[in-house]
DOTILUM-684009 format. One line per field, with one value per residue (C-alpha): residue number from 0; residue in three letters; chain; x, y, z. Coordinates in Angstrom, 3 decimals, always signed. Layout:
# DOTILUM-684009
resi = NUM, ...
resn = ala, ...
chain = A, ...
u = X, ...
v = Y, ...
w = Z, ...
//
This chain:
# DOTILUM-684009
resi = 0, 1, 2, 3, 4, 5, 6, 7, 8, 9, 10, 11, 12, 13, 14, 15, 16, 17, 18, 19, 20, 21, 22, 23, 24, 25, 26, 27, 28, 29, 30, 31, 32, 33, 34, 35, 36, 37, 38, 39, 40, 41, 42, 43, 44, 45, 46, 47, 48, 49, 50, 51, 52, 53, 54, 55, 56, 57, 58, 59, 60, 61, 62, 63, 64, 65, 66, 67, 68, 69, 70, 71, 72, 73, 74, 75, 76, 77, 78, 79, 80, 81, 82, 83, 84, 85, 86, 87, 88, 89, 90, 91, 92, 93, 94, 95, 96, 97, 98, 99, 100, 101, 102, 103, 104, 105, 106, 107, 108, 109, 110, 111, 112, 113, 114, 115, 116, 117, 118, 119, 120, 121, 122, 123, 124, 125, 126, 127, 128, 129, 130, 131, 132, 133, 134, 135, 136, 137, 138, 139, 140, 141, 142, 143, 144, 145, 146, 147, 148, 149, 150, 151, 152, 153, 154, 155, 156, 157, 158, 159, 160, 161, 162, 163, 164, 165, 166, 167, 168, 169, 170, 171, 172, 173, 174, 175, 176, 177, 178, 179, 180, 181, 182, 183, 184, 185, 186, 187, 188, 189, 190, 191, 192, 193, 194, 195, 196, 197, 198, 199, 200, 201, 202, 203, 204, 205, 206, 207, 208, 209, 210, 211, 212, 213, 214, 215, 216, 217, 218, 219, 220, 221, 222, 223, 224, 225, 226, 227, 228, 229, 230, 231, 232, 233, 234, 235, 236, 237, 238, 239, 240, 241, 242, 243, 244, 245, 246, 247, 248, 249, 250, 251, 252, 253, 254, 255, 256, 257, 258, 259, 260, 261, 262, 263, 264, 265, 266, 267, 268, 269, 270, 271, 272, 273, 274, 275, 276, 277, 278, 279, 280, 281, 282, 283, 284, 285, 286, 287, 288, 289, 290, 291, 292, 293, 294, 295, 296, 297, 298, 299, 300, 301, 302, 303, 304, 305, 306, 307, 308, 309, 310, 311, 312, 313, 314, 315, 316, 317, 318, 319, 320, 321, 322, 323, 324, 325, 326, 327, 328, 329, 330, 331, 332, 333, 334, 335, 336, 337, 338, 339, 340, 341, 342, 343, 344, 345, 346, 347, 348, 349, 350, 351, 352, 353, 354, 355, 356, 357, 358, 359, 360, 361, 362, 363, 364, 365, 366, 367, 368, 369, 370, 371, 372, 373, 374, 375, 376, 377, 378, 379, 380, 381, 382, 383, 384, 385, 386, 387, 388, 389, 390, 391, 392, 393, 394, 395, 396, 397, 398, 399, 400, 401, 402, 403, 404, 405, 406, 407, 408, 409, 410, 411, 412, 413, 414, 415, 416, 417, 418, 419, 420, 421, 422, 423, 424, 425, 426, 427, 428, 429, 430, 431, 432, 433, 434, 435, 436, 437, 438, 439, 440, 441, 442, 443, 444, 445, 446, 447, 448, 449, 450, 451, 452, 453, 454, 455, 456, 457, 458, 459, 460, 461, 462, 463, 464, 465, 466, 467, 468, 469, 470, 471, 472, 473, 474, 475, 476, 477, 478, 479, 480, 481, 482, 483, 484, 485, 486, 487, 488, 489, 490, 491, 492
resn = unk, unk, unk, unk, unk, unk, unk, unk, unk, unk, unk, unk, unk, unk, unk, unk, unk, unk, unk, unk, unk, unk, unk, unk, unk, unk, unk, unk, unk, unk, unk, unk, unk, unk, unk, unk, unk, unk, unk, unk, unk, unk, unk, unk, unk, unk, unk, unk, unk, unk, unk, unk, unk, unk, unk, unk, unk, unk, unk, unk, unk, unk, unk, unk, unk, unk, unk, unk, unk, unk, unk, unk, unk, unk, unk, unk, unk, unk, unk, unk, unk, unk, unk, unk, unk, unk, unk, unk, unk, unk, unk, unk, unk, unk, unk, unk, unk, unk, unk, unk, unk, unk, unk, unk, unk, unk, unk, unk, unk, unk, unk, unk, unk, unk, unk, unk, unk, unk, unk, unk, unk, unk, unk, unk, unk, unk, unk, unk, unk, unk, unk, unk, unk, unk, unk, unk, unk, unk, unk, unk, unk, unk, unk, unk, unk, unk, unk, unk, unk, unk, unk, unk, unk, unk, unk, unk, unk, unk, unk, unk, unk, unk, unk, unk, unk, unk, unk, unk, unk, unk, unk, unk, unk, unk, unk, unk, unk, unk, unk, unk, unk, unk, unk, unk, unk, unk, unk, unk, unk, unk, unk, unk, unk, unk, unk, unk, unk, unk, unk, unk, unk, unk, unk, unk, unk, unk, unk, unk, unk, unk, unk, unk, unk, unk, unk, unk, unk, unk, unk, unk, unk, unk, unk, unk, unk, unk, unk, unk, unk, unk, unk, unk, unk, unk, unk, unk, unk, unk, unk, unk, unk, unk, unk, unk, unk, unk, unk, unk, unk, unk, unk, unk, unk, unk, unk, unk, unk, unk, unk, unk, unk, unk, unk, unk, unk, unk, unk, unk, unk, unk, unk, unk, unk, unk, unk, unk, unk, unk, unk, unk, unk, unk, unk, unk, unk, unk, unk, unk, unk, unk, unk, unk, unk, unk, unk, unk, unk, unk, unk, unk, unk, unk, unk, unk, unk, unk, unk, unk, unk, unk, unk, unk, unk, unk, unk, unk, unk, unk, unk, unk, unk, unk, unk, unk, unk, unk, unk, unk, unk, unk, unk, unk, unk, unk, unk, unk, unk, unk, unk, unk, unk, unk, unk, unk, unk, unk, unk, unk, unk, unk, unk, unk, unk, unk, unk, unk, unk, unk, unk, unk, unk, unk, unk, unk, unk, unk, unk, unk, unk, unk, unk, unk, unk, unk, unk, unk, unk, unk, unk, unk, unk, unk, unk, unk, unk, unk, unk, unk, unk, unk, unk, unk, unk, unk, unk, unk, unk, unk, unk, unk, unk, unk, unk, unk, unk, unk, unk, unk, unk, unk, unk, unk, unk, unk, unk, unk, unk, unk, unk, unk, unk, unk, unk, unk, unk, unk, unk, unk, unk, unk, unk, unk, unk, unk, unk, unk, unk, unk, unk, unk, unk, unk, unk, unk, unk, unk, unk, unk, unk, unk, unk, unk, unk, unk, unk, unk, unk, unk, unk, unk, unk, unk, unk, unk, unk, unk, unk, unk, unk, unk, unk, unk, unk, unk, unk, unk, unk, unk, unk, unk, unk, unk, unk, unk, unk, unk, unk, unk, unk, unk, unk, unk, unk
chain = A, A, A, A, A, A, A, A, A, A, A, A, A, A, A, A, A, A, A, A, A, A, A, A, A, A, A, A, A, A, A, A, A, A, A, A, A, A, A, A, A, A, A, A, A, A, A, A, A, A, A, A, A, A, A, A, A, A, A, A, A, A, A, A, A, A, A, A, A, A, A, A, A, A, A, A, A, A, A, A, A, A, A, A, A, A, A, A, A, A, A, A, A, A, A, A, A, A, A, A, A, A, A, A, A, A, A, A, A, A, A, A, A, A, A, A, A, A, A, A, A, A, A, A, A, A, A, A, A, A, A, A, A, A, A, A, A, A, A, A, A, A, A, A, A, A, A, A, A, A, A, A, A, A, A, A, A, A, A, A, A, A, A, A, A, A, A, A, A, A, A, A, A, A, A, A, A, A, A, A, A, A, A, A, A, A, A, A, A, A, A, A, A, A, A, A, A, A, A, A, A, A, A, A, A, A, A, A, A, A, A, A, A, A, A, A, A, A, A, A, A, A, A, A, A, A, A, A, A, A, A, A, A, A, A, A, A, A, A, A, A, A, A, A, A, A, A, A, A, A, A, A, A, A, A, A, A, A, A, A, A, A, A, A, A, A, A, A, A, A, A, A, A, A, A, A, A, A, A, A, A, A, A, A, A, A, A, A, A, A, A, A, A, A, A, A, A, A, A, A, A, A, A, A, A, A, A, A, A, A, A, A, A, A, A, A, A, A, A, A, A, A, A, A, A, A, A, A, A, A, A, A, A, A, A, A, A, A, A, A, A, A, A, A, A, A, A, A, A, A, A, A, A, A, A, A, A, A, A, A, A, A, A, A, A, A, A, A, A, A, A, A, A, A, A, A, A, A, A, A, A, A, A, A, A, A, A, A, A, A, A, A, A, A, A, A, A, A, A, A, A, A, A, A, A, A, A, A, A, A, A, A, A, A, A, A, A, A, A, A, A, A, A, A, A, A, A, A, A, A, A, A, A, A, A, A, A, A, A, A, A, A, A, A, A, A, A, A, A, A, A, A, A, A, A, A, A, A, A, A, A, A, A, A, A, A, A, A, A, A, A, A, A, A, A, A, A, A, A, A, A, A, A, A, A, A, A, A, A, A, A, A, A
u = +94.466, +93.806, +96.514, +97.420, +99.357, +99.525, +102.992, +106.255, +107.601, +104.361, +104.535, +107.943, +106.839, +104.184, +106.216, +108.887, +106.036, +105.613, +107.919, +109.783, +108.735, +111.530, +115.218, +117.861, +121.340, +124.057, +126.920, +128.080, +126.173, +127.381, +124.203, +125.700, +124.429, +125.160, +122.327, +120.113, +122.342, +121.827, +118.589, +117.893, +118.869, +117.073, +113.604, +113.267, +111.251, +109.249, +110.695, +114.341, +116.947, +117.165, +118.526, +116.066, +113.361, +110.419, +111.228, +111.157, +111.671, +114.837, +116.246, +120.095, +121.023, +124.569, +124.291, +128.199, +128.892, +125.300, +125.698, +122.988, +120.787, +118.642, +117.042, +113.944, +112.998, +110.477, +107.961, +105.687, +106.661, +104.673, +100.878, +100.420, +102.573, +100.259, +97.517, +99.159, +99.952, +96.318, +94.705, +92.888, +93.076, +95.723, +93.150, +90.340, +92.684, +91.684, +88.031, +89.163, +90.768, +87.807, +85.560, +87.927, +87.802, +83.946, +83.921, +86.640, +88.274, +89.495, +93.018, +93.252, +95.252, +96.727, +96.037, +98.086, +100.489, +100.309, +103.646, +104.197, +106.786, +108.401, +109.370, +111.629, +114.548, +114.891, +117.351, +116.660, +118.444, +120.433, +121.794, +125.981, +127.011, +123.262, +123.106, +119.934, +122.261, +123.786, +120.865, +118.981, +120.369, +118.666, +120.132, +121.537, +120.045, +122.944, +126.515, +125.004, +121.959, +122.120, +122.213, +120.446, +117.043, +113.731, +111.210, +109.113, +108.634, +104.766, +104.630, +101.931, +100.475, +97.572, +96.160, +96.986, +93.645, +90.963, +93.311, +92.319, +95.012, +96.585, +99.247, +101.653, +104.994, +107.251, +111.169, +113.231, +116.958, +118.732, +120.849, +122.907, +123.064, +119.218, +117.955, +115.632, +114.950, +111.229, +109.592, +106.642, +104.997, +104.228, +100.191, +99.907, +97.931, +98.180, +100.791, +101.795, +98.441, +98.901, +102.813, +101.724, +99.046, +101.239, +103.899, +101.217, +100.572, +104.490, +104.531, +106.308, +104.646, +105.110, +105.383, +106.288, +107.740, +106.895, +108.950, +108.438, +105.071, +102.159, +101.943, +98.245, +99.352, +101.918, +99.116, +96.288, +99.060, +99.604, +95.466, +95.314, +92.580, +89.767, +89.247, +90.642, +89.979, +92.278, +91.299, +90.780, +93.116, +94.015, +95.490, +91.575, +92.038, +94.345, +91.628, +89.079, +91.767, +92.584, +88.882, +90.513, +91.870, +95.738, +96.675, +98.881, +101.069, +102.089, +105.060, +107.523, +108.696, +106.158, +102.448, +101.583, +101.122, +103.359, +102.239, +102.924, +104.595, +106.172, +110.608, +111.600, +109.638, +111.358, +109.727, +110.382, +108.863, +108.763, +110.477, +108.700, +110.275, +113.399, +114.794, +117.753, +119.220, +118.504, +121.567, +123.881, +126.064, +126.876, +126.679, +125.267, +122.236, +120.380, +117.730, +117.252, +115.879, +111.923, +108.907, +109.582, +112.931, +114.647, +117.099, +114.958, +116.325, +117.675, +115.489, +117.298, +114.581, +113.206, +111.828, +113.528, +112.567, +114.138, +114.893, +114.014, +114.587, +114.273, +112.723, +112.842, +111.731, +114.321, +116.776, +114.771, +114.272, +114.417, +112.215, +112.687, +111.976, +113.982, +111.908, +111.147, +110.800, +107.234, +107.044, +106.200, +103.579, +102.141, +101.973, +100.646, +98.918, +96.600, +94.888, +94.792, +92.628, +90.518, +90.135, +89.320, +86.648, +85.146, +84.584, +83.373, +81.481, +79.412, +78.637, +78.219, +77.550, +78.781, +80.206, +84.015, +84.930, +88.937, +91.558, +95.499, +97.985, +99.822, +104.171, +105.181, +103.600, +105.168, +101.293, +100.799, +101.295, +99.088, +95.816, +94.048, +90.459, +88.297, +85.208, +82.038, +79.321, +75.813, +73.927, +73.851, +73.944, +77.257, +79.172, +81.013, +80.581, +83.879, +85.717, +83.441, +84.871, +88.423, +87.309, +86.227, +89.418, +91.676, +89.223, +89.940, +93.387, +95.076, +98.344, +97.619, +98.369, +97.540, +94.205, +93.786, +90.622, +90.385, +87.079, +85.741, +87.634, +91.059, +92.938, +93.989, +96.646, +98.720, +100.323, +100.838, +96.941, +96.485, +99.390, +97.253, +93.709, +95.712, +97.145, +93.785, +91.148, +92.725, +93.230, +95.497, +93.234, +89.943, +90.943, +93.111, +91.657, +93.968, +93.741, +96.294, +97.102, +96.491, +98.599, +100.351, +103.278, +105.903, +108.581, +107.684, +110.748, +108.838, +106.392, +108.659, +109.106, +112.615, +111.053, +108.198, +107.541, +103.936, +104.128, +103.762, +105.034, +106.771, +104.161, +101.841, +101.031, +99.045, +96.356, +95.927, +92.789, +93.880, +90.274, +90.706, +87.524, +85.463, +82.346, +79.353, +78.251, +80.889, +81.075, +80.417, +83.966, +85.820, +85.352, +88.429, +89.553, +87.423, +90.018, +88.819, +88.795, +90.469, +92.557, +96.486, +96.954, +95.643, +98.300, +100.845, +100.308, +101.418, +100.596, +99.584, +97.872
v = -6.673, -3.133, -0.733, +2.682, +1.649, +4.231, +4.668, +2.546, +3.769, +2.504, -0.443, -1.303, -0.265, -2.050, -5.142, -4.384, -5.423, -8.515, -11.343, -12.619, -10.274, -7.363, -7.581, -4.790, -5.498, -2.385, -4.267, -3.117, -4.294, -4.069, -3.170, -5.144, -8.766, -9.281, -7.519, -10.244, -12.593, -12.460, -12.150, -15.492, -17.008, -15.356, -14.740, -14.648, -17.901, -18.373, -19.601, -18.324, -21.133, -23.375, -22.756, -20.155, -20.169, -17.576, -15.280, -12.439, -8.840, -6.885, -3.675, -2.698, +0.308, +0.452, +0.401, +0.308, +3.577, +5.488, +7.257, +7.605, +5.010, +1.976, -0.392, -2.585, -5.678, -8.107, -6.730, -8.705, -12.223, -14.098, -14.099, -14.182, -10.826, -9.414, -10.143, -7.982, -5.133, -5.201, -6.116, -9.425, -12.742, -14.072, -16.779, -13.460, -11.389, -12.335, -11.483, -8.290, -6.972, -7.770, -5.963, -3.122, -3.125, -3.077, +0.155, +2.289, +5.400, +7.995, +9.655, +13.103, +15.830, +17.760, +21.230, +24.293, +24.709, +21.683, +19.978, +16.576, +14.799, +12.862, +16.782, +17.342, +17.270, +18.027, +17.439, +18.981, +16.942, +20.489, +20.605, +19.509, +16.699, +15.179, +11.130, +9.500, +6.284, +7.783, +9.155, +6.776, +3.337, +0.740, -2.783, -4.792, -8.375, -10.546, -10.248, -10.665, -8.162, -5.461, -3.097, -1.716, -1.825, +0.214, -2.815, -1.748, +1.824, +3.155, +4.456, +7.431, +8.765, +9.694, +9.476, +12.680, +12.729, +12.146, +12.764, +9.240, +8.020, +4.662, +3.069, +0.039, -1.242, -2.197, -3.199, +0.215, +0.154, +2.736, +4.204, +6.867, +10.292, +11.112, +8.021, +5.239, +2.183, +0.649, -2.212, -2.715, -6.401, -6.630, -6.404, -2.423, -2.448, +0.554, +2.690, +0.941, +1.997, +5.907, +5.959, +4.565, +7.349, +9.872, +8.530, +8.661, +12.180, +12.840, +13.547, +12.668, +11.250, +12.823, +10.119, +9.789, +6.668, +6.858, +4.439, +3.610, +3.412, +1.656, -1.905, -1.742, +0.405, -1.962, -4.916, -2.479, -1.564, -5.320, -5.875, -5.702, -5.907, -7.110, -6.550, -2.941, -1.798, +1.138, +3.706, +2.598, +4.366, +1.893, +4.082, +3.604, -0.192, +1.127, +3.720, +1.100, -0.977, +1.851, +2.973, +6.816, +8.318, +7.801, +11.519, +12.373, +15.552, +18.083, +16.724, +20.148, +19.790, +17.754, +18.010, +14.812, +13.990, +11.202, +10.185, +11.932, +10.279, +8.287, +7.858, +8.264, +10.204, +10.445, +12.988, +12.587, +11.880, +8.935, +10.260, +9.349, +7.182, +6.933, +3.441, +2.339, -1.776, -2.577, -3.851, -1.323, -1.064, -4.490, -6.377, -9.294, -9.498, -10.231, -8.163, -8.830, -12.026, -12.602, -14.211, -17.205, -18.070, -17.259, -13.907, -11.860, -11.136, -7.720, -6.319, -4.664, -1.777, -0.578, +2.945, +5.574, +8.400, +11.554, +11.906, +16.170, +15.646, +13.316, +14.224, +12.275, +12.656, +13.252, +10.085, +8.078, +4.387, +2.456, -0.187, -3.187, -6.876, -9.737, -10.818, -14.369, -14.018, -14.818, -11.092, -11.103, -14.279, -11.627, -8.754, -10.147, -13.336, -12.103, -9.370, -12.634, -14.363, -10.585, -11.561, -14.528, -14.606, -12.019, -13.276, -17.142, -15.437, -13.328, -16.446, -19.073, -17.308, -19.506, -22.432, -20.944, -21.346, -20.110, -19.117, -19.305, -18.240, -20.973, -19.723, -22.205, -20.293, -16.943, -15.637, -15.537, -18.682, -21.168, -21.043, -23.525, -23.403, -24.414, -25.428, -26.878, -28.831, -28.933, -30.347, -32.905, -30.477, -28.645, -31.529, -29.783, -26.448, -26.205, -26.766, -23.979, -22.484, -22.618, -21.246, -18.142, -17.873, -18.212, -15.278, -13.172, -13.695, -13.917, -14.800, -17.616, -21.070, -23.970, -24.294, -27.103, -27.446, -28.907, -30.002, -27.921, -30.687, -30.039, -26.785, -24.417, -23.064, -26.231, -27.783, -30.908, -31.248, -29.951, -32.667, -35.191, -34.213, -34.641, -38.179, -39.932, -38.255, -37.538, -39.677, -38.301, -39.286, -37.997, -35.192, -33.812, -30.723, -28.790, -25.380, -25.232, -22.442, -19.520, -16.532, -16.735, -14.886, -13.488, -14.673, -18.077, -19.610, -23.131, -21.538, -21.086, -22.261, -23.299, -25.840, -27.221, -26.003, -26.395, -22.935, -20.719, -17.667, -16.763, -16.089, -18.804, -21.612, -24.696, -23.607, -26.872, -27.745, -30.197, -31.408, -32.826, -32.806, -36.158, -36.255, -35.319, -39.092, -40.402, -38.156, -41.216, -42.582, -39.811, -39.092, -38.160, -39.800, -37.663, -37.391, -36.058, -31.880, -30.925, -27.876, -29.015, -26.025, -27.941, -30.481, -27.944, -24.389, -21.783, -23.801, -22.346, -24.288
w = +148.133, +146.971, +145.810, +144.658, +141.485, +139.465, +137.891, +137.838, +141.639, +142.726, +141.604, +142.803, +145.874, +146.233, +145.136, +148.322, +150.637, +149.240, +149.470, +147.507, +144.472, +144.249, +144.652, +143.914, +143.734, +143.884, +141.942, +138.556, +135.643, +131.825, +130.142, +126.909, +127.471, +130.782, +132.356, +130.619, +131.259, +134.983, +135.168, +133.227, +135.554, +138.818, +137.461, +132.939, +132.727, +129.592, +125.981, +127.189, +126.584, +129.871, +132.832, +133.651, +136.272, +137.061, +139.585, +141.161, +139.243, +139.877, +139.644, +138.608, +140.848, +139.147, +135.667, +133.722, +131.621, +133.115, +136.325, +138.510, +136.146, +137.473, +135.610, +136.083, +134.319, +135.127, +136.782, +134.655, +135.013, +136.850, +136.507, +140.874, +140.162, +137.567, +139.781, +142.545, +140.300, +138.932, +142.044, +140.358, +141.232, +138.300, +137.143, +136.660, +133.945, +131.027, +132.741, +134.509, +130.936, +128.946, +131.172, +130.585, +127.188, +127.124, +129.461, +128.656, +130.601, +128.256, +128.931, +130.048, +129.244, +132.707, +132.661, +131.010, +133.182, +135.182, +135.989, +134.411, +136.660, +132.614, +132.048, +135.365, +133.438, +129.289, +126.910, +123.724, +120.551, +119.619, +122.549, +122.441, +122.685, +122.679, +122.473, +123.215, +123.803, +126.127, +128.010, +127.706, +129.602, +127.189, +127.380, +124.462, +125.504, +123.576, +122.433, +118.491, +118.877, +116.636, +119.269, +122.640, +122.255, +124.225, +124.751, +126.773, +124.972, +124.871, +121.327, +121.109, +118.019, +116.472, +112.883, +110.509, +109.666, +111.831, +114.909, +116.286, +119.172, +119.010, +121.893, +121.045, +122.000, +119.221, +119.090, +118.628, +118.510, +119.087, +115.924, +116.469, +118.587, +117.099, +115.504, +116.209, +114.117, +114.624, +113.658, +112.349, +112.155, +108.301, +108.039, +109.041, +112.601, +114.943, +114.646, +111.360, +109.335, +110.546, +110.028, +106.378, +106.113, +106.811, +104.457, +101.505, +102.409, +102.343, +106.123, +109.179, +112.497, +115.376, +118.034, +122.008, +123.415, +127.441, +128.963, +133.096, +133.719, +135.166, +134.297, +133.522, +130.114, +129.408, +129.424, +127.582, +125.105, +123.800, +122.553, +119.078, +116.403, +115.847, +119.937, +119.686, +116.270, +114.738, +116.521, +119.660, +122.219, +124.576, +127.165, +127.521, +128.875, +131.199, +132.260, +132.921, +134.839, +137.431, +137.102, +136.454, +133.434, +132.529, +132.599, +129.628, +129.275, +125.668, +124.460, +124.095, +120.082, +118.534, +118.009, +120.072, +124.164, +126.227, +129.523, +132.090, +135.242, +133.035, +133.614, +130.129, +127.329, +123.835, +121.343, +118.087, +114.232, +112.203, +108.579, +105.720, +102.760, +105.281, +106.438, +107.905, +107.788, +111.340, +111.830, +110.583, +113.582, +114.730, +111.227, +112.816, +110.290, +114.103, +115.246, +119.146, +121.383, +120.299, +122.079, +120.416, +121.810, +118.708, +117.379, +115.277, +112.085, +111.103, +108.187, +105.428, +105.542, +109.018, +109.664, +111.228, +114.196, +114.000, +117.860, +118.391, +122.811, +125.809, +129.192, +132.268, +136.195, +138.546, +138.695, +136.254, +136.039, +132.905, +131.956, +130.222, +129.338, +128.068, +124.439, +125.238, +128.645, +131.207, +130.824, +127.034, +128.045, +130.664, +128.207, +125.428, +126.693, +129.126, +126.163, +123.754, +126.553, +127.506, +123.137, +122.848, +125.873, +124.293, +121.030, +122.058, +124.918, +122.370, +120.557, +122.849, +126.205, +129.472, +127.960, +128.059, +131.588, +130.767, +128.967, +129.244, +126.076, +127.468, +128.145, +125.167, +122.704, +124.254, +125.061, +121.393, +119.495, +121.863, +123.859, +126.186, +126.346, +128.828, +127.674, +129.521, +127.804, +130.116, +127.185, +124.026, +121.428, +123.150, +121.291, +118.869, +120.369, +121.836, +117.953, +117.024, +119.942, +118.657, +115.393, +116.931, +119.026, +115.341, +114.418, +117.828, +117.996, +114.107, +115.563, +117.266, +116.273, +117.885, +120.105, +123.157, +124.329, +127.579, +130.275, +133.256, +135.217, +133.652, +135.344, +131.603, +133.585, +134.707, +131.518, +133.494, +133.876, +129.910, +128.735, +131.168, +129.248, +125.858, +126.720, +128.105, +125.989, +123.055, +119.706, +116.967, +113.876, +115.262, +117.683, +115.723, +113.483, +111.069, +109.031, +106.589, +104.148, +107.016, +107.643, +111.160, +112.624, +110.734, +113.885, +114.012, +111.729, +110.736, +109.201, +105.794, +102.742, +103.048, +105.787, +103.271, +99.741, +100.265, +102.100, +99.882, +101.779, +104.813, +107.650, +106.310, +108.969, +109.801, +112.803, +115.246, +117.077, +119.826, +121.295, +124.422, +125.468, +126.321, +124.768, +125.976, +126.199, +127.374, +130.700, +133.338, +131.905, +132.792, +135.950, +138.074, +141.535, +144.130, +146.721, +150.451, +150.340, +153.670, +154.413, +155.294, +157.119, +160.145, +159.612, +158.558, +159.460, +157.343, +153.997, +150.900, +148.582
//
């Protein structure tokens, strides 16, 4: 189904003519916990604490204490969704993306003088009475978080000295009237490598945070190194997605572009030497819901921007996901697959059929791998397989590798694979010593001294493959293909 994505109204639009994807509701919503609260239960999904199901996305039309505000969230969850938004069949992404990454469509600048729908409206930080807080209607997900929070902002900024681009998302509270708290993952990647340049230098950043746009930046956004290098402007991805360049606009008080039909743009610089305890309002010592399920914690040090204005488009809508939500699994799972395909693919062309970052490990933590073996000397192909994924994706943590037969995207069928050919003491491959994620809380020495620092993990190889001699074993029940929808019109498989 083609579309004409281009921006966030787009995409909701094109979600209205599709049922069962979009609702809007016109009741009162308290931005402060309850906004997430509802919409755990009609449509978060992923690691969020049970009851919640996958469902559709939503918009608040009537959002407590900002008139005239709506807010989206979930646009993302679901991978059929994804597909519709990207125009891809959902089991294709990881394919689509790392096509995209291969042949890349540079952003372009609109011409002097050129309109930029973010810039309808500007409120300049000197202005009185300027809050960004209260211009900007950012939800605080729970009661303990240390405050509202952007999540799905598109930081912008480009190295001080060779002028290099770089897009990410990142967790940014907001502070006060004309401060933002961000985080940076320990480890310096992105944005975190040219904010440290500039500190070195004694400089500030000047960065945009677009918020509202099309959903193929918010996916291009989440790749990360060793796929795109520092360097690498993924706005580019995005390009290659829509097959025409993201057009960006001049931010008006810093030396740096946003994009342009984006809802929200904040302009502003990232202070050097200046920090802020992340949780200095609410005392909580909690940062916000993760991708792992679990409260961040507050950091006693966290950067601060230096808010200098905010621009929107006329009646804006603001943007935003719940942290451990099917979202998250979209955002940053479907680049870890685009990764990891492209890595085993470039050593071992063919024999990786799929990939899913699986929703346990919150698109990050977990990958199954589909792995066919045409020939004798494929045994032991697919654990060098896994190797190669570790080495694509650094975060990730535990590998399953799974038969052409076995379907990577149904954990029932995975769980199946596990329980009839898989043995503990010989399928079971482990890694220990290796740096991980920071958020993943078991990997700490307080849980086993023979960590020897936070962020240090044990990478899993699950291989439940059969092997290559042992294939006439294994065969599955071959069960009569017919199509139902004789028997029951209407059906979809």
């Amino acid at each position: 189904m083609a579309n004409k994505v281009n921006d966030l109204r787009s995409a909701l639009e094109l979600l209205k003519g599709i049922d069962g994807q979009l609702i809007e509701t016109d009741v009162e919503v308290d931005p402060m916990a309850e906004l997430s609260g509802v919409y755990r239960h009609i449509g978060a999904g992923g690691t969020v604490s049970r009851p919640t199901k996958e469902g559709p996305a939503m918009v608040f039309n009537n959002v407590k204490g900002h008139p005239g505000a709506r807010v989206a969230i979930g646009l993302l969850v679901s991978r059929r969704r994804v597909g519709y938004l990207l125009d891809c069949d959902p089991k294709r992404l990881g394919f689509m993306l790392n096509d995209s990454v291969a042949n890349p469509i540079a952003p372009q600048v609109i011409a002097e003088g050129e309109a930029a729908a973010c810039q309808e409206i500007v409120y300049m930080a000197d202005d009185p009475g300027f809050d960004v807080r209260k211009l900007v209607p950012a939800p605080t997900n729970t009661e303990e978080d240390a405050g509202p929070y952007i999540t799905m902002g598109m930081c912008y900024a480009h190295d001080v000295e060779t002028g290099e681009h770089d897009v990410t998302i990142h967790r940014l509270c907001l502070q006060g009237p004309d401060t933002i708290s961000m985080f940076f993952t320990p480890g310096a990647r992105h944005l975190g490598a040219f904010r440290e340049k500039a500190e070195a230098l004694g400089k500030s950043l000047p960065i945009s945070i677009s918020i509202g746009v099309d959903p193929a930046i918010e996916i291009g956004a989440c790749f990360e190194p060793p796929t795109t290098p520092i360097g690498y402007d993924e706005l580019s991805v995005a390009g290659a997605i829509r097959k025409e360049p993201v057009k960006l606009a001049r931010c008006k008080t810093i030396d740096e572009y946003c994009i342009a039909n984006a809802e929200y743009v904040i302009e502003g610089e990232l202070l050097p030497n200046t920090y802020v305890e992340e949780d200095q309002n609410s005392g909580t010592g909690k940062a916000m819901p993760e991708f792992p399920g679990y409260t961040g914690v507050a950091p006693k040090q966290v950067p601060v921007i230096k808010v200098k204005c905010v621009t929107t488009r006329t009646n804006p809508i603001m943007q935003t996901v719940i942290g451990p939500s099917e979202e998250h699994v979209s955002m940053a799972g479907i680049p870890t697959e685009a990764s990891i395909l492209s890595m085993v693919d470039r050593a071992m062309p063919g024999r990786v059929q799929n990939v899913y970052a699986a929703t346990p490990g919150g698109g990050k933590f977990m990958a199954v791998i589909q792995f066919k073996k045409t020939v004798p000397s494929d045994e032991g192909r697919q654990r060098q397989a896994a190797l190669l994924a570790f080495s694509a994706f650094p975060e990730l943590k535990h590998v399953f590798l799974v038969d052409e037969d076995v379907d990577p995207f149904d954990m029932n069928d995975v769980i199946w694979a596990m329980n009839t050919r898989f043995q503990g003491d010989v399928d079971c491959i482990t890694i220990p010593g290796v740096r991980c994620h920071p958020l993943d809380p078991s990997n700490d020495p307080t849980c086993d001294p023979s960590i020897r620092d936070h962020g240090i993990a044990c990478k899993t190889i699950f291989d439940c493959t059969v092997p290559y001699d042992q294939k006439h074993r294994f065969q599955r029940s071959k069960f009569k293909d017919v199509d139902p929808s004789h028997w029951v019109p209407g059906f979809i498989d």
